[in-house]
N, C-alpha and C positions, 0 to 999 in steps of 0.2 A: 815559475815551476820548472826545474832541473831534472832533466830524464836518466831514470837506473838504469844501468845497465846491467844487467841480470846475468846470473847462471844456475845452471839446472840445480833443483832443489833449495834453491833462496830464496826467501819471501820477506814481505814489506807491507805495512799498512798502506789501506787504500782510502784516502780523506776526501774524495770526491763523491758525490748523492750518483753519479751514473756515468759507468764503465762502457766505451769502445774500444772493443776485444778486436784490431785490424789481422788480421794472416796474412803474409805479404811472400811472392814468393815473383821469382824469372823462371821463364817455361825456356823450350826450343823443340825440335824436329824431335814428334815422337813422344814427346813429355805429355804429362796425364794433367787433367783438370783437376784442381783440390777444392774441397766444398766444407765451409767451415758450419759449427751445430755448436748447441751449448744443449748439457744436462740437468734440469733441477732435482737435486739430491735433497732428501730427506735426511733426520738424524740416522736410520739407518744405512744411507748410502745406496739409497736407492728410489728410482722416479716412481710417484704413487699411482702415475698412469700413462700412458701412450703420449697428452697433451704437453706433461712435461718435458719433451723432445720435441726440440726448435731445430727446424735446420730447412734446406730449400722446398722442402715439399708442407713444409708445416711451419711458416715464416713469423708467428706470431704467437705470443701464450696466452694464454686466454687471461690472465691477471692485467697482462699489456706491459710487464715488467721486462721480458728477455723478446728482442725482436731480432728476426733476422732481415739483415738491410742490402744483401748483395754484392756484387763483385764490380770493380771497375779495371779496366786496362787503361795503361800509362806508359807507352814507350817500351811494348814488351815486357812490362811488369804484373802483376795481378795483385789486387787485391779481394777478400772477402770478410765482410765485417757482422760479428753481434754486438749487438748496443745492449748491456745491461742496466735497468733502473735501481739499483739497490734498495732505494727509498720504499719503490713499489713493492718490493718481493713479499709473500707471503712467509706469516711468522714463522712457521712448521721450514721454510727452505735455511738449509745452511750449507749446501754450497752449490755452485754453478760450475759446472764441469765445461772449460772450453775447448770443445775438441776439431777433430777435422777428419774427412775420409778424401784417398782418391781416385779419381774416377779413371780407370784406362791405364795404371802404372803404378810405381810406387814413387813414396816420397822423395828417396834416394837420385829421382831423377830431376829432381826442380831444386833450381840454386837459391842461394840468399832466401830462407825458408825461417821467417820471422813472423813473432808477437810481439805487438804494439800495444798497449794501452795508453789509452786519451780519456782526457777528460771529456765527458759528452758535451759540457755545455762550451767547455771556452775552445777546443778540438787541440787542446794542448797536451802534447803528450809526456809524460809521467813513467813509465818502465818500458825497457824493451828489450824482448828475450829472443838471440839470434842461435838457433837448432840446427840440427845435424840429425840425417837419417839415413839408411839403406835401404831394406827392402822392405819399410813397413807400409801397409793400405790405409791404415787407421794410426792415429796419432791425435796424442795427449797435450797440447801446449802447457795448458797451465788450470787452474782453477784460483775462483774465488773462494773464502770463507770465512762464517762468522767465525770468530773468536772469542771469548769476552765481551760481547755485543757488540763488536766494532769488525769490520769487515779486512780480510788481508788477501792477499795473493802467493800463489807459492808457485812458482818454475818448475815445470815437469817435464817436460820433453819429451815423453817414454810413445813409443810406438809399438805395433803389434801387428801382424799380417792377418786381418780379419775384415779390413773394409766397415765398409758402414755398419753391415751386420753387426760385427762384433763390437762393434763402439754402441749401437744400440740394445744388445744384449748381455753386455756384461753389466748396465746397470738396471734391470728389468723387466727390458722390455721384449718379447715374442718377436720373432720377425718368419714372414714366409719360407718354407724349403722349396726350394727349389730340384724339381727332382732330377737326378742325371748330373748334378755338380757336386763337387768335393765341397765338405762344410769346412771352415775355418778355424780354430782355435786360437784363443786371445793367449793364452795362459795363464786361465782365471782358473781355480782349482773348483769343484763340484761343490755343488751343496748335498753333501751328508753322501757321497760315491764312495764304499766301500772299494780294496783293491781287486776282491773279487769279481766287481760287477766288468759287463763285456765289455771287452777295453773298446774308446775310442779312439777316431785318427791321432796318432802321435803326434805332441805340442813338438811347436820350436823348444830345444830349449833354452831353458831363461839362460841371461847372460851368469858369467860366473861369480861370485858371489864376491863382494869386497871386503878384506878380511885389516880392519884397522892392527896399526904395528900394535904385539902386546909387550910390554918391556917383562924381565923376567921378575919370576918372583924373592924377595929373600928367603933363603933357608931359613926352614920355621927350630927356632931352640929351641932344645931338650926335646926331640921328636926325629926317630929312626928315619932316614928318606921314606920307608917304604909307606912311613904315616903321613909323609908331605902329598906324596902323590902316588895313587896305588895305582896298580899293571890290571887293564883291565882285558877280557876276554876279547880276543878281536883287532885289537890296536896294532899289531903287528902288520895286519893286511892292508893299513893304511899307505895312500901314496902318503912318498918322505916328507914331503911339505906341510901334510895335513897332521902327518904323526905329529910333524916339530913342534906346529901351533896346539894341538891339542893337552901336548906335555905340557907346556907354556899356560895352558889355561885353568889345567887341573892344578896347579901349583897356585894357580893366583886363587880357584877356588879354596884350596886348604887355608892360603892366608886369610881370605874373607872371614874363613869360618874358625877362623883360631882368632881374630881379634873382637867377632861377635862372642866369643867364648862357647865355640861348640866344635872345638878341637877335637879329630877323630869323630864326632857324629856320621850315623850310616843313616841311609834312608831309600825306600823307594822312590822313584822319580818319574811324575806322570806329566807328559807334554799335549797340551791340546792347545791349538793353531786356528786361529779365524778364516774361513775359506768363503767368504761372502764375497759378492761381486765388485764390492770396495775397496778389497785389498789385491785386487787385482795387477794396480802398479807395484807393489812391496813383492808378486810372487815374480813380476816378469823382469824384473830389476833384479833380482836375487838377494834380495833383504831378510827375506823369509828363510831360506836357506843358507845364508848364514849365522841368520839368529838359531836353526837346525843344529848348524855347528857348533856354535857357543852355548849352546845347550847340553848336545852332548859330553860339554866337557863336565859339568855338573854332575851327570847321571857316572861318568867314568869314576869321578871322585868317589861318589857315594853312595854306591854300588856295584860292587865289587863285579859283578857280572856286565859292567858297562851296560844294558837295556833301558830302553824307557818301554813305557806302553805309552798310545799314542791315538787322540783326536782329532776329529775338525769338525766345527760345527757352521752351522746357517739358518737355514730353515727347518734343519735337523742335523742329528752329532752322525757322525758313522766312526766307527772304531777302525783302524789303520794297523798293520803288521807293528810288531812291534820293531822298532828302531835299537840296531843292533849295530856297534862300532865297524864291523865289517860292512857295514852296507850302507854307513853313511855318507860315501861320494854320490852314490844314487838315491836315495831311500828315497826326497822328495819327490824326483821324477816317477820314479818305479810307482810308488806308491797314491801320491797325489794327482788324480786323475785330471784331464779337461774335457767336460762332455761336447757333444755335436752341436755346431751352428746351422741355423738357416742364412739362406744367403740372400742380404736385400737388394729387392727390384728398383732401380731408380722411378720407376713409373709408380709404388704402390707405398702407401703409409703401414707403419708398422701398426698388428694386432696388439689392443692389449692383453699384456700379460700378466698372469702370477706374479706377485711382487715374492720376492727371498728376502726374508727379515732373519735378524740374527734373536737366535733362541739361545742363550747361554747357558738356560736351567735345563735346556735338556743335558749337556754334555756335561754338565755340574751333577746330574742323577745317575747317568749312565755310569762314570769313576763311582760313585757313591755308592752302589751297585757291584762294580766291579770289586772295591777293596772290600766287600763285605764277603763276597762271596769266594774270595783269594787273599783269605788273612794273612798276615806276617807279622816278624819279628819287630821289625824294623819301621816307624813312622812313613808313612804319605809327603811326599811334597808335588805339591802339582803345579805346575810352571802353565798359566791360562795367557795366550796372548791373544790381543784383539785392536780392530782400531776403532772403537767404541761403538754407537749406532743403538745404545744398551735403551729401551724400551720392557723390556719385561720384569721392574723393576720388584713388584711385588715378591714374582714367583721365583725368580733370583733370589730374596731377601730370602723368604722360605724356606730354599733347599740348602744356602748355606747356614739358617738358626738351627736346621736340624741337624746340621753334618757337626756341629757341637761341640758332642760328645762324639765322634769319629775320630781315629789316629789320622786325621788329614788335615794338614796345611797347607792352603788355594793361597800363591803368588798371581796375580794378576798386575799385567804388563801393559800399559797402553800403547798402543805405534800412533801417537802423533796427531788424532783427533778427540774433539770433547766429545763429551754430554756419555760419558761412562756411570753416571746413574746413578744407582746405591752401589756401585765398588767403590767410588771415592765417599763416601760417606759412610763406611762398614764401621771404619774404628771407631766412630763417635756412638754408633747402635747400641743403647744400653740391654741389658737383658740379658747376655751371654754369660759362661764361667768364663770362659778363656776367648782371646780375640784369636779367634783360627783366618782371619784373612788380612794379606798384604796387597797393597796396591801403592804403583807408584806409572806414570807416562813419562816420554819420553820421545822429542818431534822427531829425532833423527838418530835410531837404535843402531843405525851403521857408523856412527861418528862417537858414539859413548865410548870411551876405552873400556877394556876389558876390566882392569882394577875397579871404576867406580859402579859398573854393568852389574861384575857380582857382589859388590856391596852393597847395591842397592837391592839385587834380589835376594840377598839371605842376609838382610838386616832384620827381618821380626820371626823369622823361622826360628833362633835360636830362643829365643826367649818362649814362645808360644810351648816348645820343647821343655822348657822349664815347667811354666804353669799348666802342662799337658798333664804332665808328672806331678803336679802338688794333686791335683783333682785326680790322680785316677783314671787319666783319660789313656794312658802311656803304660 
């Protein structure tokens, strides 16, 4: 067996019955202890109790699938190792989060700061991902997960200055406050934090967002420019960079929508954003605010007032200012909160806590709601992104059979995990006039060029516009 060599965000099936997740790292004068833990994540991306949080204070899971085995030193070297049993895991687990917290410093200070994986039985090792850090306390290596029913790894690297704490509560679990100490923030957005509520300690913020080259568009025939790409309110107060790319993206959206055959179509544009504690790496990465960006260029196109209205949901939806071209180098800071940590005691086990499940039918009622009671001219398109965890499958099913006969067309985006429920199965749902929902995923929404990004999201909005209009619904 031949070992990969890895880089962030690349993954690879794992053909072994049980994984040794090694953290390897060289200390010196000063340098902090690092303690490595694994997460058991449910489909919705999150631990169902306290027990599924393995790490030095709670060394074993109670299945006996994820064990934590310890640290050894070798010549000034460290290691710290979880041995997962895949075999073992429990059906309901679909992925293992391998993380690491450190003790007295941050990562930034320990060299050569590596993941190994071995095989548990032959100790052969198979992938290895060598990381770079600064100032984070808490860090992500990598995770497992099923796929297809077969298990893979994906390279994450992504750190956060929150310490254990924050590595054990952004997937949910409580941990003690400590009174008299500053709480941490991961830069996991709220679950359901309106921008009015009392702001918390201000995040780091996320790095800046990576914006793949867009090549330009062709001028569209027999179509004034002003129909290729319209001037929208705001655009002008953009920095020059952002203006460039945004010109650049409302032209590729005109092309999309002149070769699905909805040339000049207007429409409102509604964005509601996943804010569960699983997409946590996509907000601290700046994935999420990018996709922010390449969004707004849709709403520029096809609405003339450049706005969206705008959600996020989890455990609940909470409605967000609306998103306006001037204010989209800040919006998701400004506007997307991160609430207060507790800070963990190495002496004390985390409380369980409240699990945050993702509720998609609320923020599917709330729009539903909204466009009812704020008609217009002009069709709904609602841009839902998520990175699946979809359980509410019925009540889901429901509020979009009733939204019908609504001028509303729900695009639903997946970032890169299964088990999306009845959204991939909407279009086969017999019983409707018209198919009002699109869905399509998508592992690595920062790597999509822009051209196929928006063909792929305004490939069945045109059509739906057609048979909106044969029924009546338009």
């Amino acid at each position: 067996m031949t070992s990969t060599s890895m880089s962030k965000g690349a993954n690879l099936p794992v053909a072994v019955g049980a994984v040794r997740a090694v953290l390897g790292w060289t200390g010196g004068p000063g340098a902090p202890d690092a303690d490595a833990s694994a997460l058991l994540l449910g489909a919705d991306g999150r631990v169902r109790d306290d027990g599924d949080f393995v790490f030095y204070n709670q060394p074993r899971h109670a299945s006996g699938a994820v064990r934590h085995l310890g640290k050894r030193r070798d010549a000034g070297a460290t290691t710290d190792t979880v041995e997962v049993d895949l075999r073992s895991l429990e059906p309901e687990i679909e992925r293992v989060v391998l993380g690491a917290s450190a003790d007295g410093g941050t990562f930034g200070q320990l060299s050569g700061l590596t993941l190994r994986l071995l095989d548990a039985g032959t100790r052969r090792e198979f992938a290895r991902f060598d990381m770079e850090a600064t100032t984070e306390t808490a860090f992500i290596g990598g995770e497992l997960y099923r796929r297809g029913g077969e298990w893979k790894f994906r390279a994450i690297g992504q750190g956060y200055a929150s310490g254990l704490a924050g590595l054990a509560t952004d997937f949910g679990i409580s941990v003690d406050e400590e009174p008299g100490l500053p709480a941490s923030a991961p830069g996991t957005p709220p679950v359901g934090v309106p921008a009015a509520a009392p702001a918390p300690p201000t995040p780091q913020a996320p790095p800046a967002p990576r914006t793949p080259p867009v090549p330009p568009a062709p001028p569209a025939p027999q179509v004034p420019p002003a129909s290729a790409s319209r001037s929208s309110k705001g655009e002008e107060r953009l920095p020059v960079d952002m203006r460039k790319r945004l010109s650049l993206r409302k032209k590729q959206v005109a092309v999309s929508l002149r070769k699905h055959g909805a040339e000049g179509v207007t429409a409102r544009v509604v964005l509601i954003l996943d804010a569960s504690g699983s997409m946590s790496f996509l907000y601290a990465k700046g994935v999420v605010a990018d996709v922010v960006e390449r969004m707004a260029a849709v709403a520029a196109q096809l609405d003339d007032d450049g706005a969206m209205q705008a959600w996020t949901f989890a455990s609940h939806a909470a409605r967000l200012p609306d998103l306006t071209l001037g204010e989209l180098p800040e919006w998701l800071k400004l506007h997307v909160r991160v609430g207060e940590l507790s800070l963990f005691r190495r002496s004390k086990k985390p409380r369980k806590g409240l699990l945050a499940q993702n509720e998609e039918q609320k923020a599917i009622a709330e729009v539903r709601t909204y466009v009812r009671e704020h008609p217009a001219a002009d069709p709904t398109l609602v841009l839902f992104f998520s990175d699946g965890g979809v359980y509410r499958n019925n009540e889901i099913e429901r509020e979009l059979r009733e939204a019908v006969d609504e001028p509303i067309f729900w695009q639903f985006v997946g970032l890169g995990r299964s088990n999306y429920g009845v959204l991939e199965r909407f279009d086969t749902l017999p019983g409707r006039r018209v198919d009002n929902v699109g869905f399509f995923a998508v592992d690595d929404i920062g790597g999509l060029p822009d051209p196929e990004l928006y063909d792929r999201l305004l490939s069945e909005f045109p059509s739906w516009i057609t048979a909106a209009r044969r029924e009546g619904i338009l």
